[in-house]
MIKOLFI-975152 format. One line per 2 residues: number of its first residue (from 1); their letters; for each residue x, y, z of N, C-alpha, C, O, CB. Coordinates in steps of 0.05 Angstrom, whole numbers, plus 5000, padded with zeros to 4 digits. Glycine has a CB too. Example, Ala and Ser with C-alpha at 12.3 -4.5 7.8 and 13.67 -1.06 7.14 Angstrom:
# residues 2
1) AS) 5264 4886 5156 5246 4910 5156 5264 4934 5156 5285 4934 5169 5226 4911 5181  5257 4955 5142 5273 4979 5143 5258 5001 5157 5268 5023 5161 5282 4988 5114 $
***
This chain:
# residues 265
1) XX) 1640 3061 4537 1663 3046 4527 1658 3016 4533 1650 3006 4554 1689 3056 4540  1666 3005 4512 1663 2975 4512 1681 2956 4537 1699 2970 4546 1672 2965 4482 $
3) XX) 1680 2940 4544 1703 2922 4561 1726 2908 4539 1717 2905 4516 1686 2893 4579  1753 2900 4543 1769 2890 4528 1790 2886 4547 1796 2896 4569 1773 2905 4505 $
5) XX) 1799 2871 4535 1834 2856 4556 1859 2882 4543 1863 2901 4527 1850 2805 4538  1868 2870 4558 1896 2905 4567 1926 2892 4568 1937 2883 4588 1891 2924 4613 $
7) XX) 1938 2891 4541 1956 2879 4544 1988 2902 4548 1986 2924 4536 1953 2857 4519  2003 2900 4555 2028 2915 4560 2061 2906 4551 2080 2908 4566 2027 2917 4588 $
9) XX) 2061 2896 4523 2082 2877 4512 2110 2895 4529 2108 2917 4538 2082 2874 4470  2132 2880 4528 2162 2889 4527 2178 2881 4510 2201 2878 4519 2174 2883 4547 $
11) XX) 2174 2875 4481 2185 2867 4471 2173 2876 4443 2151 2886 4447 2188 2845 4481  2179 2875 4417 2166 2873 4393 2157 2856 4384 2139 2858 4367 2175 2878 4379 $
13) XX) 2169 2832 4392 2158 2802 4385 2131 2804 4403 2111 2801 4390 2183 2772 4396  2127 2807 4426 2109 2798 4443 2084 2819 4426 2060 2813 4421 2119 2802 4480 $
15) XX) 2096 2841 4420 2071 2852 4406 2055 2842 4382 2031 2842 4376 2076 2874 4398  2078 2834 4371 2066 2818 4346 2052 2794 4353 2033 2787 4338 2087 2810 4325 $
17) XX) 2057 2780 4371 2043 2750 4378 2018 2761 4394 1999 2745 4394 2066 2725 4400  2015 2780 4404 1992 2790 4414 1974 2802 4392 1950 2798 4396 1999 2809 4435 $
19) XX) 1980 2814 4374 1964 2820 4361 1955 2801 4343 1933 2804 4332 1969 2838 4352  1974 2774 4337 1966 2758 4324 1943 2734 4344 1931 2716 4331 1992 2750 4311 $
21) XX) 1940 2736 4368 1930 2722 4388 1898 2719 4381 1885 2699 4385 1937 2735 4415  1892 2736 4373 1856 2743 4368 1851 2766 4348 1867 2782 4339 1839 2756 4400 $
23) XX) 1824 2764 4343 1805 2790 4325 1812 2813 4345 1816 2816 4369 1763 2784 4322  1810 2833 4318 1797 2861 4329 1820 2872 4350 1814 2890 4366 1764 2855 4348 $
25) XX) 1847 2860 4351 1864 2873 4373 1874 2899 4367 1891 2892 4351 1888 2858 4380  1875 2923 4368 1889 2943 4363 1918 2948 4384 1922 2938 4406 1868 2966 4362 $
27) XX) 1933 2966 4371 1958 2979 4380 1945 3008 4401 1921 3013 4399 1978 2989 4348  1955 3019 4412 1963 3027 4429 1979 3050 4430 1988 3051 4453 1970 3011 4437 $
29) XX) 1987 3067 4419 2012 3091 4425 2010 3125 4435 2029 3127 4451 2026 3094 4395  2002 3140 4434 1986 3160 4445 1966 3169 4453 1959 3187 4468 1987 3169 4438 $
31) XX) 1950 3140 4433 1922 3146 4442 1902 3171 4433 1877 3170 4434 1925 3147 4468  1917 3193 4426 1904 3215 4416 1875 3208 4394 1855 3221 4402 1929 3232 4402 $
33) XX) 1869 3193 4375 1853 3181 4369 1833 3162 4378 1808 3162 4378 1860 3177 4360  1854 3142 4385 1829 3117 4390 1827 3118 4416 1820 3094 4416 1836 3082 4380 $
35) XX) 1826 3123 4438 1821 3142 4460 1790 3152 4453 1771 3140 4461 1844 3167 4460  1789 3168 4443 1760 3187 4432 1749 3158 4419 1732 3147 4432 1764 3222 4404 $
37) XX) 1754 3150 4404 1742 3134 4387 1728 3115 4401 1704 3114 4399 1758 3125 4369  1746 3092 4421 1727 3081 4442 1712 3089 4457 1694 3073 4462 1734 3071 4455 $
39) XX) 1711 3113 4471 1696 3134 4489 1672 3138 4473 1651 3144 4483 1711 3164 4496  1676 3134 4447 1650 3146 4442 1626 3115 4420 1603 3115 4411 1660 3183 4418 $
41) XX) 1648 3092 4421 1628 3065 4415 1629 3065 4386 1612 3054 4372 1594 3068 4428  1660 3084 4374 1659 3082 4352 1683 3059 4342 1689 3057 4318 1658 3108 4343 $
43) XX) 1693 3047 4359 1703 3023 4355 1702 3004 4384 1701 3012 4407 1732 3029 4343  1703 2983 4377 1706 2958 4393 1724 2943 4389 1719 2924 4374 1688 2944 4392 $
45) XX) 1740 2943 4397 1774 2923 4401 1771 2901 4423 1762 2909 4444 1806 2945 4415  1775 2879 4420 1785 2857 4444 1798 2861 4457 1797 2854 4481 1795 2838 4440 $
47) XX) 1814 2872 4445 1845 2876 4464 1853 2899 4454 1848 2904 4430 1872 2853 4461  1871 2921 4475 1892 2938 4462 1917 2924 4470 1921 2909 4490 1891 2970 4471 $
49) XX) 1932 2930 4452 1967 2926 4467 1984 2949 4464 1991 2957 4442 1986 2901 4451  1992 2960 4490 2007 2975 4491 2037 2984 4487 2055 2980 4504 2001 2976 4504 $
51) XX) 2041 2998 4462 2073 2991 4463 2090 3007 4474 2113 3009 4465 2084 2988 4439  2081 3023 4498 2095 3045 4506 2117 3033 4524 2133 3050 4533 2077 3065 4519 $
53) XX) 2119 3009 4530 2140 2994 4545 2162 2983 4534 2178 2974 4551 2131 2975 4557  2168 2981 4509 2184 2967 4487 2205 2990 4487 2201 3013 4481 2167 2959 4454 $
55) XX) 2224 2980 4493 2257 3003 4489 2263 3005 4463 2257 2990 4445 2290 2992 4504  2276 3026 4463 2277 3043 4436 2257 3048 4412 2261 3051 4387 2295 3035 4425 $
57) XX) 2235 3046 4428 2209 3059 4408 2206 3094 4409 2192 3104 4392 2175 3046 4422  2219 3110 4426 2214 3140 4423 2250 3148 4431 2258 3163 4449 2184 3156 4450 $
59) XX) 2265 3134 4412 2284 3157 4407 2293 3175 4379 2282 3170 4357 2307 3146 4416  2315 3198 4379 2315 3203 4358 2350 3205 4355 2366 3211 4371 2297 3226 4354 $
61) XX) 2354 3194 4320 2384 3196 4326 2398 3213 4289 2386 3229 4274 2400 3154 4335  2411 3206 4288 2423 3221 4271 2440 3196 4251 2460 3188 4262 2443 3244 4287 $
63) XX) 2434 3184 4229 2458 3162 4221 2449 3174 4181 2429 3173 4166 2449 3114 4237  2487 3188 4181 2484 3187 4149 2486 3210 4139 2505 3224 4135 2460 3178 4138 $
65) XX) 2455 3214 4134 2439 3234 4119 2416 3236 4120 2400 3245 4104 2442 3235 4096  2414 3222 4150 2379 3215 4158 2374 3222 4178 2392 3219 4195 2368 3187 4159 $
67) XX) 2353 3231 4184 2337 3232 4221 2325 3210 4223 2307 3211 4205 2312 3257 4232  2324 3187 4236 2315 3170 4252 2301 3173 4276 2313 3174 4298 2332 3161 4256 $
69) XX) 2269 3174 4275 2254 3172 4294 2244 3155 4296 2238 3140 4278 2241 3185 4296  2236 3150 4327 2225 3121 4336 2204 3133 4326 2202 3156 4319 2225 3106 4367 $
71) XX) 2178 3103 4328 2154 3106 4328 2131 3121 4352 2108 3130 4348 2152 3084 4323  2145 3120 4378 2131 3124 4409 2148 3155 4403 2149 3167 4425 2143 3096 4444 $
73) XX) 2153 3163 4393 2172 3190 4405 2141 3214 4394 2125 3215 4375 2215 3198 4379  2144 3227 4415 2121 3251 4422 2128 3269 4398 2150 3270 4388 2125 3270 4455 $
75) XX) 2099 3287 4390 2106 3313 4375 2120 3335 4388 2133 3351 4375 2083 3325 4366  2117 3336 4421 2136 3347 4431 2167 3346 4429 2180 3366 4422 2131 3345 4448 $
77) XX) 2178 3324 4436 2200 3307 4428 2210 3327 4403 2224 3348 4402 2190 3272 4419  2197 3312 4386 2209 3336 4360 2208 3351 4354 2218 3360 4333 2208 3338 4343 $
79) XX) 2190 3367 4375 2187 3399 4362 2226 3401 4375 2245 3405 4361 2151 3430 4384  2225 3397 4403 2234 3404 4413 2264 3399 4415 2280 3408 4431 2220 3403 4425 $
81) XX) 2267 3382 4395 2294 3367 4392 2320 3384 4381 2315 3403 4366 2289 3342 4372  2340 3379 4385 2358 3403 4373 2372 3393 4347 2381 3406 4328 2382 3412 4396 $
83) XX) 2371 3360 4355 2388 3348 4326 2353 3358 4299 2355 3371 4279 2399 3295 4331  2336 3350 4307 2315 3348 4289 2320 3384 4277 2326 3391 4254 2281 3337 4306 $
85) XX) 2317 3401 4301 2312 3422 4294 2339 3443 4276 2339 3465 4266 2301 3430 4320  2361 3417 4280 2376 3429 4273 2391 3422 4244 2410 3433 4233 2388 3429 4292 $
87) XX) 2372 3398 4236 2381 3382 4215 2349 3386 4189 2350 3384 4164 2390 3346 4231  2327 3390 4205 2304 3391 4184 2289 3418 4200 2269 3411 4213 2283 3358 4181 $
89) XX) 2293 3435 4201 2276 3452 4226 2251 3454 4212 2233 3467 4223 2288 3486 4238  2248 3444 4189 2220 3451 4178 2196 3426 4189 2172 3425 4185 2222 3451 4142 $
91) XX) 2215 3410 4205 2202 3382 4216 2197 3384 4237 2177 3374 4246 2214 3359 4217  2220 3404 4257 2200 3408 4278 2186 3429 4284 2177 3430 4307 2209 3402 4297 $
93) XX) 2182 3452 4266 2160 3473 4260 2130 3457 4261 2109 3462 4273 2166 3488 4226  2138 3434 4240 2113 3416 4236 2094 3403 4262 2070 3403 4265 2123 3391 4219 $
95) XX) 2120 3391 4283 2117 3378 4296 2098 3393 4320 2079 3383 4333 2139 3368 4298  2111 3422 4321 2103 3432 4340 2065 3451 4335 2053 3469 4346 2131 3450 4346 $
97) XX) 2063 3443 4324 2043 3463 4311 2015 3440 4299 1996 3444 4284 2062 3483 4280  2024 3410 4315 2001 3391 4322 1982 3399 4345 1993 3396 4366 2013 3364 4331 $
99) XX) 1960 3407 4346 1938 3402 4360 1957 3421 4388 1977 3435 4391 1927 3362 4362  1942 3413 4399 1947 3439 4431 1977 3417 4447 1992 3397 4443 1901 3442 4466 $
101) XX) 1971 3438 4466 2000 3429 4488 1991 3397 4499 2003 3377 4491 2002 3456 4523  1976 3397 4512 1964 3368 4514 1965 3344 4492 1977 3323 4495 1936 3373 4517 $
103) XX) 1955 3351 4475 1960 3329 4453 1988 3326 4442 1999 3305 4437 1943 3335 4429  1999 3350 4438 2030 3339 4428 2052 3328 4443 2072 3317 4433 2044 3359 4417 $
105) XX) 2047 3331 4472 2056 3305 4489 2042 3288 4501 2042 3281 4524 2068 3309 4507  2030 3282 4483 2018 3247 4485 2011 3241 4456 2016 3219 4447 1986 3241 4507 $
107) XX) 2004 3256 4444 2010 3244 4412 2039 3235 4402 2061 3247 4406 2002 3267 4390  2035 3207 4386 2057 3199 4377 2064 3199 4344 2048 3191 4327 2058 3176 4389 $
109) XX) 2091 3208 4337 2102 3195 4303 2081 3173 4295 2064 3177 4278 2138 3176 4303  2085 3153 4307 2083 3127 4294 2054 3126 4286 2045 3121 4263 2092 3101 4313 $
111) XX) 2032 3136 4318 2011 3139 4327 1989 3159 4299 1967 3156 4289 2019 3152 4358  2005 3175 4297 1994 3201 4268 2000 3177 4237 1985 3173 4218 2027 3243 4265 $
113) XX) 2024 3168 4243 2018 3173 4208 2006 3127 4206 1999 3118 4184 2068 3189 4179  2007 3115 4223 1984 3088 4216 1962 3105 4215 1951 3102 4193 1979 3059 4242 $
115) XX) 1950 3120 4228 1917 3129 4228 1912 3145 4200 1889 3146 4190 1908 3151 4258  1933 3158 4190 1924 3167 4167 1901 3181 4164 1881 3177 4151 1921 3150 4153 $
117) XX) 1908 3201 4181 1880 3221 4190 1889 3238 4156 1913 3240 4150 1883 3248 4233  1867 3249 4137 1859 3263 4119 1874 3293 4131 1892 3303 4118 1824 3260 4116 $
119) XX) 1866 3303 4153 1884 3318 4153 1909 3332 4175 1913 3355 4183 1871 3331 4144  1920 3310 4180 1941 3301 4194 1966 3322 4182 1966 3331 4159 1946 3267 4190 $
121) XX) 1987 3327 4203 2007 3337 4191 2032 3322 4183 2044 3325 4162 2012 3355 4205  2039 3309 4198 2056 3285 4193 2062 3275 4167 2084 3277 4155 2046 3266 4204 $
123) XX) 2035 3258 4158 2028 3242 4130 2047 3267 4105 2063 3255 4091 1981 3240 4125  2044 3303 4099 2054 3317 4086 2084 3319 4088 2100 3324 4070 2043 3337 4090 $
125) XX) 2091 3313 4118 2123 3318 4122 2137 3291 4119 2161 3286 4124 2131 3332 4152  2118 3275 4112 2133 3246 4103 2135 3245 4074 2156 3241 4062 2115 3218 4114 $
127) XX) 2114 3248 4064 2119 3250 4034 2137 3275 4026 2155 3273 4010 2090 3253 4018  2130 3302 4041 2155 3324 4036 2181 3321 4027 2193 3332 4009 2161 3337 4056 $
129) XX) 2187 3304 4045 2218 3296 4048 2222 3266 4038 2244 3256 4044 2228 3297 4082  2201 3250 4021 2210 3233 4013 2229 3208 4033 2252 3199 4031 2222 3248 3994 $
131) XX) 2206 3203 4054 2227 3195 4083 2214 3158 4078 2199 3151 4059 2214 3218 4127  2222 3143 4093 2217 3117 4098 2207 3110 4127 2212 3121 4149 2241 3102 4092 $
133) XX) 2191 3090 4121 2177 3079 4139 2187 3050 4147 2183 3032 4130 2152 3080 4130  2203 3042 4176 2204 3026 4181 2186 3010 4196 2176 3022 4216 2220 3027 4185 $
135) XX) 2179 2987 4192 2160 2965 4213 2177 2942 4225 2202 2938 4225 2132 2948 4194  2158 2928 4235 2181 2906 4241 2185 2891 4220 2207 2879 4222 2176 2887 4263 $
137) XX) 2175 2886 4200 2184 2872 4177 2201 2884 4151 2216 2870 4137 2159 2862 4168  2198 2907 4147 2199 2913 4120 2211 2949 4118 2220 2963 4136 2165 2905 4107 $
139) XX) 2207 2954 4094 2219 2999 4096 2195 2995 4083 2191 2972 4075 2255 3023 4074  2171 3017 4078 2160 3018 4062 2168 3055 4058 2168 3071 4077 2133 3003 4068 $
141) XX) 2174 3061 4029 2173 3084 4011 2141 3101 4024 2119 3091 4025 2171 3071 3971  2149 3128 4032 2124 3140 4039 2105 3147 4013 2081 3148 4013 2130 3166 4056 $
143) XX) 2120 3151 3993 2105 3151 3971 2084 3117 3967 2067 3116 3949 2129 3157 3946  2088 3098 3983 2071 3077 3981 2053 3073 4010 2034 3057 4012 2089 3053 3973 $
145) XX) 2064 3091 4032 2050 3088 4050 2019 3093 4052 2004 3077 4064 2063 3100 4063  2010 3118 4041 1983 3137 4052 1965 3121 4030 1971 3132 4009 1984 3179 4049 $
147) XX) 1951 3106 4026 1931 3090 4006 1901 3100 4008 1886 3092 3991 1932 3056 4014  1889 3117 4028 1867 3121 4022 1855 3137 4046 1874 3144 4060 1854 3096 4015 $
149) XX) 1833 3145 4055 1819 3156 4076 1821 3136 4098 1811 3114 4099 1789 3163 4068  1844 3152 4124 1848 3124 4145 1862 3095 4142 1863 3079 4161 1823 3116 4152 $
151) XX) 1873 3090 4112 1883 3070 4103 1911 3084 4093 1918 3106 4085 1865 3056 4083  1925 3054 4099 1953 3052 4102 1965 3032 4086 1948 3024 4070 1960 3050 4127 $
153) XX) 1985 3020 4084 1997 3005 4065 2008 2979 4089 2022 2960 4082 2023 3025 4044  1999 2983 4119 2006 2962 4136 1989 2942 4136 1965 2946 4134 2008 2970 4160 $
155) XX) 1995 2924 4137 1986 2893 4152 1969 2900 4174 1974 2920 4187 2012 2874 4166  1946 2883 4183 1929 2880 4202 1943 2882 4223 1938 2896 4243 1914 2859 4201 $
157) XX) 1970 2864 4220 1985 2856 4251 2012 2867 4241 2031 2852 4243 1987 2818 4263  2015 2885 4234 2046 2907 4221 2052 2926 4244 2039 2947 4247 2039 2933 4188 $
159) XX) 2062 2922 4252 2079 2953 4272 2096 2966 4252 2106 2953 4234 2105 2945 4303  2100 2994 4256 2112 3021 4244 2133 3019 4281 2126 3015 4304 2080 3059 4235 $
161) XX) 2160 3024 4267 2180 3019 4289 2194 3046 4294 2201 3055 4316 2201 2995 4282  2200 3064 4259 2211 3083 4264 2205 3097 4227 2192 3088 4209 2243 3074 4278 $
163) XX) 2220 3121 4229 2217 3144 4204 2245 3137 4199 2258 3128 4218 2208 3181 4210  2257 3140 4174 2282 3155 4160 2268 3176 4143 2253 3174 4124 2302 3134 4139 $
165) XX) 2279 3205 4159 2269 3225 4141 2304 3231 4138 2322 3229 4155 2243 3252 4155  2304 3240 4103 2327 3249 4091 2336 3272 4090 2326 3282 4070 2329 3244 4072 $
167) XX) 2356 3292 4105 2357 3306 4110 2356 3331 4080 2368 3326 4059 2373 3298 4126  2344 3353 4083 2338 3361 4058 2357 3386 4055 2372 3385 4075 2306 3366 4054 $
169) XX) 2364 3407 4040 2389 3421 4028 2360 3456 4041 2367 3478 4049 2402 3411 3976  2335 3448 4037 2324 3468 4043 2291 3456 4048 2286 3436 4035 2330 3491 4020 $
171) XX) 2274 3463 4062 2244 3457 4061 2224 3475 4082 2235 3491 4098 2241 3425 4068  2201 3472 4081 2182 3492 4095 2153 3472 4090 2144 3455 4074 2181 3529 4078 $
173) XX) 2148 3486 4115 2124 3467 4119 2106 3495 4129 2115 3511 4145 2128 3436 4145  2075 3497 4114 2053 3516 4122 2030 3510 4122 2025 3494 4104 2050 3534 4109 $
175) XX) 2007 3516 4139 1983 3500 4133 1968 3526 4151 1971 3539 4172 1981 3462 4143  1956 3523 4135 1920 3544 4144 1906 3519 4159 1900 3496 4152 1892 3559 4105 $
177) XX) 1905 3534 4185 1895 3513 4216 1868 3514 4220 1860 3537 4221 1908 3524 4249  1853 3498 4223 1824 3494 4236 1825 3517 4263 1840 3508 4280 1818 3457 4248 $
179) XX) 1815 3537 4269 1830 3549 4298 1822 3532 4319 1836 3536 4339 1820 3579 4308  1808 3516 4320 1796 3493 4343 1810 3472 4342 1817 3466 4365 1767 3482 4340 $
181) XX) 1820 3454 4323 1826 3434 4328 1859 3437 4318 1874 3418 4321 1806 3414 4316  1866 3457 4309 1893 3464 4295 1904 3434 4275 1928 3428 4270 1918 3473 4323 $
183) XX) 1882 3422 4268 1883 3406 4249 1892 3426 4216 1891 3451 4217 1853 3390 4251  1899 3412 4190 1895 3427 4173 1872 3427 4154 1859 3406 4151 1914 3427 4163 $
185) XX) 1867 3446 4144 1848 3444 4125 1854 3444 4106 1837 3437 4090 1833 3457 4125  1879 3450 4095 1899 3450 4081 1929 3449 4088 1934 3472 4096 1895 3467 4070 $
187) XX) 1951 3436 4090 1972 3441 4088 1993 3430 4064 1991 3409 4051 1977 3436 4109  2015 3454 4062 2034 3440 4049 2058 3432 4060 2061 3438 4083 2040 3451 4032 $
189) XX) 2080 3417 4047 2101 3413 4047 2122 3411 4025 2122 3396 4006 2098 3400 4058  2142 3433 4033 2165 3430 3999 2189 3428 4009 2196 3437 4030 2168 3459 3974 $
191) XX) 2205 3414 3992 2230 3408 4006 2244 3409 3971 2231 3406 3950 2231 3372 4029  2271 3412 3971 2296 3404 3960 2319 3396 3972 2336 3408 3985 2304 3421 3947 $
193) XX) 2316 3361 3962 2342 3345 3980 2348 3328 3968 2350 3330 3943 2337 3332 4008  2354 3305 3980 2369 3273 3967 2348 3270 3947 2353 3265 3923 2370 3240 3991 $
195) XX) 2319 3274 3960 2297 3254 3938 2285 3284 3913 2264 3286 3900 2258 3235 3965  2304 3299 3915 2297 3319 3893 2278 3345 3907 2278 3352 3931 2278 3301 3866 $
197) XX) 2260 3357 3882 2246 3374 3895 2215 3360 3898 2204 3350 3879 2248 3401 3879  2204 3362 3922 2174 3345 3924 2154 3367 3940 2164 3380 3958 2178 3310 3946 $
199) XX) 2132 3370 3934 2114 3388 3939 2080 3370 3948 2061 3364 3932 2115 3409 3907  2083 3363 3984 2068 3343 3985 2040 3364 4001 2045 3385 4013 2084 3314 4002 $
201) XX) 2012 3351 3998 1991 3363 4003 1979 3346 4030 1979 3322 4035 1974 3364 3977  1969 3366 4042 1957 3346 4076 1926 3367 4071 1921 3388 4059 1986 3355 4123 $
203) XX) 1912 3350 4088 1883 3363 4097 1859 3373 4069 1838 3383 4074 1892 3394 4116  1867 3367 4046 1858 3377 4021 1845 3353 4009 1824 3358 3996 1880 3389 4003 $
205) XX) 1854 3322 4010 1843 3311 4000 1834 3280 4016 1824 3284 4038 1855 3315 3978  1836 3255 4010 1814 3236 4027 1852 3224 4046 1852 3209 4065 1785 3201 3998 $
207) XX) 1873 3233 4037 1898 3226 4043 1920 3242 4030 1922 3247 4006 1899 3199 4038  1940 3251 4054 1964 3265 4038 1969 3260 4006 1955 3241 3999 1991 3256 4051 $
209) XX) 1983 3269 3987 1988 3264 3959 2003 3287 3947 1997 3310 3952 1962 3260 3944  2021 3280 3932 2042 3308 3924 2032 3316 3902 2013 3302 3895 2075 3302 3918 $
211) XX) 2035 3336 3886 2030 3359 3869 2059 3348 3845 2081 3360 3848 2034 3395 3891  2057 3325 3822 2082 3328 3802 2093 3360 3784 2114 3370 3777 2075 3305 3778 $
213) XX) 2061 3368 3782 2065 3395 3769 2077 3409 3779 2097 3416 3767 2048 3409 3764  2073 3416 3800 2082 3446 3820 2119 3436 3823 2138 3452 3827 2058 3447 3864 $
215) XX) 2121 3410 3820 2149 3391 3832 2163 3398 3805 2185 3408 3807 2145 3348 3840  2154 3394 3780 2167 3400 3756 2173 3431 3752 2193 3440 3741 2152 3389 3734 $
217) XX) 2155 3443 3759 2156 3484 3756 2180 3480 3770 2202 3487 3760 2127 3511 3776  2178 3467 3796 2201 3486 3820 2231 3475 3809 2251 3488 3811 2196 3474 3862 $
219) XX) 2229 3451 3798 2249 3438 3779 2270 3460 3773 2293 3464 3783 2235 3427 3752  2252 3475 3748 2259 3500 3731 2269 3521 3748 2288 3535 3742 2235 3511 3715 $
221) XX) 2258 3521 3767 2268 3547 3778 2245 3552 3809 2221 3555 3810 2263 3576 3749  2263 3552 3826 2256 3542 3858 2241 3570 3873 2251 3579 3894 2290 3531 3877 $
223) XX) 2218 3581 3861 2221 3604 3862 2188 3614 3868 2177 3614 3845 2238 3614 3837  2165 3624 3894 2146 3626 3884 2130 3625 3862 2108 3615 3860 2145 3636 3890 $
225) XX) 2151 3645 3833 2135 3655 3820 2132 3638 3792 2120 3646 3772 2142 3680 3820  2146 3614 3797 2146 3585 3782 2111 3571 3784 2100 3553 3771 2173 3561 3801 $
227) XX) 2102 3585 3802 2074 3561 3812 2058 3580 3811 2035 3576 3817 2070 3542 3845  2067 3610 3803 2035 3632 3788 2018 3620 3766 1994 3620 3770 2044 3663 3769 $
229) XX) 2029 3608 3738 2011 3600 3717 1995 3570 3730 1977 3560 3715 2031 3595 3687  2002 3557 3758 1998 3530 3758 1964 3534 3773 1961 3557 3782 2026 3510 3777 $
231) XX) 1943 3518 3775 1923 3515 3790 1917 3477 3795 1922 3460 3778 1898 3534 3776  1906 3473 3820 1898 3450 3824 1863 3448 3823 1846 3457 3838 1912 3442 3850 $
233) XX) 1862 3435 3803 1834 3421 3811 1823 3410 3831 1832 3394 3847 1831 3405 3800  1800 3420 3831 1782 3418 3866 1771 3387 3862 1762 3375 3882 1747 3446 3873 $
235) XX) 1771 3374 3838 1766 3349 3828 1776 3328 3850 1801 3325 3851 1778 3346 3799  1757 3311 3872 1769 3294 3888 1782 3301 3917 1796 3285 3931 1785 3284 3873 $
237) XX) 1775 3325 3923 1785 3340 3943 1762 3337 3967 1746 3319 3966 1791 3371 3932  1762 3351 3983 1748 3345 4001 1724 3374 4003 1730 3398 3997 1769 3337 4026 $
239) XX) 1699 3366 4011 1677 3391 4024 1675 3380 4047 1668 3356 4052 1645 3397 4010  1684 3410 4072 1660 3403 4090 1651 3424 4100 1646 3445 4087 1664 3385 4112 $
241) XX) 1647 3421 4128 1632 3445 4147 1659 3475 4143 1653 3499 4147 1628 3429 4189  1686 3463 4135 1708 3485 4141 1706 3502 4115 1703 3526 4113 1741 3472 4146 $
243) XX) 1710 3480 4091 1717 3489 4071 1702 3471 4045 1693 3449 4045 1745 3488 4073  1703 3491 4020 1688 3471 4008 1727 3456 3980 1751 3463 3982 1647 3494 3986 $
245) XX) 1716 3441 3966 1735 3429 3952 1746 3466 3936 1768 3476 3941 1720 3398 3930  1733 3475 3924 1744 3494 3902 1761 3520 3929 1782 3532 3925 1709 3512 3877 $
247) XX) 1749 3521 3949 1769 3538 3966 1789 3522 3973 1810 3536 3974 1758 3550 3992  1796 3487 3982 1814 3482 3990 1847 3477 3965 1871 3476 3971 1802 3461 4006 $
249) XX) 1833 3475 3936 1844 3480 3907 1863 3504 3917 1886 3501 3925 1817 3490 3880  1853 3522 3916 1854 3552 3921 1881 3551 3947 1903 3560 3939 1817 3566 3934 $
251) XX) 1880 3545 3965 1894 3537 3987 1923 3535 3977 1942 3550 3975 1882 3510 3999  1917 3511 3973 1941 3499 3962 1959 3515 3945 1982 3519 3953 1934 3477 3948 $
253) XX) 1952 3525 3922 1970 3537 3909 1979 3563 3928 2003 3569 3928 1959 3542 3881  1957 3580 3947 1980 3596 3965 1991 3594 3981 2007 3612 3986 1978 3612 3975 $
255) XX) 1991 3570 3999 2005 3554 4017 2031 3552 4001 2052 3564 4008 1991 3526 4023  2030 3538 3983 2058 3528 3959 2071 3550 3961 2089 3551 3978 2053 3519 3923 $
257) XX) 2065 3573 3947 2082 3592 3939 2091 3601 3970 2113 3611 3968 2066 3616 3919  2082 3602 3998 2084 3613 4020 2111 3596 4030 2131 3608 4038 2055 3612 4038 $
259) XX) 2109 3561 4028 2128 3554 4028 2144 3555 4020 2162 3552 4037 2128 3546 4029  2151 3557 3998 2172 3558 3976 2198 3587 3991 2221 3587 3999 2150 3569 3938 $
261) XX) 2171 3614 3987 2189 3633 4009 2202 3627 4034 2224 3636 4040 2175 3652 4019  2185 3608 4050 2194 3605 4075 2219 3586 4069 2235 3583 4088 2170 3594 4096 $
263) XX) 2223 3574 4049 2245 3546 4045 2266 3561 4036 2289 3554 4042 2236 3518 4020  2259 3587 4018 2284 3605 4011 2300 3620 4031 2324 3626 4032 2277 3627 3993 $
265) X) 2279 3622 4050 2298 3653 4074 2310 3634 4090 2324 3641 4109 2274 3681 4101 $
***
């Protein structure tokens, strides 16, 4: 691991003037990533800044028709939450079913969906639910968030502060798990709520992305057997050592229909 300065802001401003201070500064929040990533000389940062000291970065509240999560709040946090579990339980099914016991208390919200891991669970239950992304500047629409493999729709020097996920009328979240890394190799997410019916895909391609077809079938009629005539093209999907693109195609459409049941019972 490289040497770098260690900064510990208390404030949001101080984070932002720190990151704006020099090159190459990264953020800081669970660490579940860039942790490994420096350990192993696959990045070099000047500086980290830590935002685990800034108040009200990991709470969760209730205002509306929304769940409101900080950005610092743990996958534990939400598995384990009663408003979450009791207002989206398909969010904290999701939440809880990140990576092992270790990682989901110290992995963070904010921490999963800037990294825009390909196959992250988060990135699906944001587009699922059609939720928002607050930073310190701006909301950005999750439908504009996920832009590419590890790419995001933030600013170099952008903090992610908190989620508005919209509370949905029904949804389910399923994903066929790596058994090692309980990453997905596929997952889905379906919901019917404020933002309609949305049918979003995790671990299948270079970044989460929803399914309009499968979203228009369920339109018609909310029902597994709406998404029998449908298939996804393996076109742009991902091969690797787990799976190749035409099995993760394949995935998806039984994942969908699996959710769809699980969103009915």
């Amino acid at each position: 691991m490289h040497s770098f300065s260690y900064f510990r802001p208390a404030s949001i401003t101080e984070a932002t003037n720190l990151l704006a201070g020099g090159e190459d500064r990264k953020l800081l929040a669970g660490g579940q990533t860039l942790l490994p990533t420096l350990k192993q000389r696959l990045a070099h940062p000047t500086a980290l800044v830590d935002l685990k000291s800034i108040p009200g970065f990991a709470t969760i509240r209730h205002e509306a028709d929304v769940v409101v999560i900080g950005a610092l709040t743990r996958h534990a946090e939400v598995a384990a939450s009663e408003l979450v579990t009791g207002a989206i339980p398909a969010l904290a099914k999701l939440a809880g079913g990140i990576g092992d016991v270790q990682v989901r208390n110290r992995g963070t919200l904010g921490g999963s969906i800037a990294n825009s891991d390909p196959a992250a669970d988060y990135p699906a239950g944001l587009l699922g639910l059609g939720a928002t992304i607050g930073t310190d500047r701006r909301a950005i629409p999750a439908d504009d968030f996920f832009t590419g493999l590890f790419e995001t729709a933030l600013q170099p020097d952008e903090i992610v502060t908190q989620v508005y996920f919209p509370i949905p009328k029904r949804a389910a979240y399923v994903k066929f798990a790596n058994q090692a890394s309980r990453y997905a190799i596929a997952g889905v997410f379906v919901s019917d709520g404020p933002a309609g019916i949305r049918v979003a895909v995790t671990g299948a391609g270079p970044h989460a992305f929803r399914l309009p077809d499968f979203e228009r079938a369920l339109e018609r009629s909310f029902a597994p057997a709406s998404l029998a005539p449908l298939t996804v093209s393996p076109d742009g999907l991902n091969t690797d050592l787990h799976a190749s693109a035409e099995y993760r195609a394949h995935l998806i459409g039984v994942l969908a229909r699996r959710a769809i049941a699980a969103a009915i019972a």
